[in-house]
C-alpha positions in Angstrom: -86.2 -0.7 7.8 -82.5 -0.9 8.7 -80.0 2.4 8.7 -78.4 0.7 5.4 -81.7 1.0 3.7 -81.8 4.2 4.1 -78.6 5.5 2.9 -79.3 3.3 -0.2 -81.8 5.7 -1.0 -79.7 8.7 -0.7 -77.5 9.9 -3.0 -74.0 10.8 -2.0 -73.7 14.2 -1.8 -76.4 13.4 1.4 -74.8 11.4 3.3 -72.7 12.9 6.2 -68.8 13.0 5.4 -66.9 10.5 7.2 -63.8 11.1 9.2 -61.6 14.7 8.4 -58.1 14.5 9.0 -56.9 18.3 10.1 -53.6 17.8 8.4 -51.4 15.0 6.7 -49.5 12.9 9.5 -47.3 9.6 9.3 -47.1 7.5 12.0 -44.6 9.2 13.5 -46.9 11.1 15.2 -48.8 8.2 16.7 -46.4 6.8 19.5 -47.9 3.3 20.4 -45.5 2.0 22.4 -47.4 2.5 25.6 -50.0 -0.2 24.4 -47.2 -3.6 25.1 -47.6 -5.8 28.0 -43.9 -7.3 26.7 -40.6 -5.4 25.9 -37.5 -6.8 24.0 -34.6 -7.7 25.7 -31.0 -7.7 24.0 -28.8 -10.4 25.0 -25.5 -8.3 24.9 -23.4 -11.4 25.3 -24.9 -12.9 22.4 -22.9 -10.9 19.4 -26.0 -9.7 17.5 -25.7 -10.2 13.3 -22.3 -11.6 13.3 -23.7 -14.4 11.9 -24.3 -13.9 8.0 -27.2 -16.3 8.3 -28.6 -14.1 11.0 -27.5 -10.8 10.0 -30.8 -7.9 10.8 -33.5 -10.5 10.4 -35.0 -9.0 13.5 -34.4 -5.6 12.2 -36.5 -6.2 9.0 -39.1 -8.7 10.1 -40.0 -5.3 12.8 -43.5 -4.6 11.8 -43.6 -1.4 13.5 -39.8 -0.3 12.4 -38.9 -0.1 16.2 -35.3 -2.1 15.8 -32.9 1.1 14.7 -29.9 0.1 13.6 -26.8 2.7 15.4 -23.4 0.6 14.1 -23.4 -2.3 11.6 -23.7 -4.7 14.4 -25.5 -2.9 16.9 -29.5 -2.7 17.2 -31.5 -0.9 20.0 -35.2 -1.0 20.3 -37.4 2.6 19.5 -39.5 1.8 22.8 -42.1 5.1 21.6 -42.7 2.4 18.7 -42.6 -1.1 19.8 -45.8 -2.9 20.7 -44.5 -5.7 22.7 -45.5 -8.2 19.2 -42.4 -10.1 20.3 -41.4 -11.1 16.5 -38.2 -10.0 17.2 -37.3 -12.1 19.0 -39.6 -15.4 17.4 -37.6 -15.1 14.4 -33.3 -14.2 15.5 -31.9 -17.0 15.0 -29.5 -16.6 17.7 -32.0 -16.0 20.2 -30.3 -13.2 21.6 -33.9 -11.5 22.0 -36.3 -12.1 24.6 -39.5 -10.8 26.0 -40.1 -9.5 29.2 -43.4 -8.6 31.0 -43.5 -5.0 31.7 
């Protein structure tokens, strides 16, 4: 008899309560940046987003929201946040991105 078989015969007020969460959280509070091998690179000669085609595709393609925007032109990297996935700089179109090994 497997473990599965017996929790189908239980009810569920007997089986054991899965994971408790002490308090409500966001992500926030979960810095993940130290798990990259790879951190982005800005290519400050390359003007970032000047090109309307180009404009923040980095910035919302991010799937960790680690691109901050400061000025309308200007992007740094949230390095608490970014996992190294290296979309960034797969899909700017000015490849003014790059990875580099940590």
């Amino acid at each position: 008899m497997t473990i599965q078989d017996e929790y189908r015969k239980k009810g569920w007020k007997d089986l054991p309560p899965g994971g408790i969460v002490d308090r409500p959280a966001t992500a926030r509070d979960y810095k993940t940046g130290t798990w990259r091998a790879f951190r982005p690179i800005r290519n400050k000669d390359k003007k970032i987003c000047q090109n309307p085609e180009a404009c923040l595709v980095c910035w919302i393609l991010c799937p960790d929201a680690a691109i901050i925007r400061v000025e309308p032109n200007e992007l740094e990297f949230d390095m608490d946040y970014c996992k190294g996935c290296g979309v960034c700089a797969l899909e700017c179109p000015l490849k003014a991105i790059e990875m580099e090994q940590e």
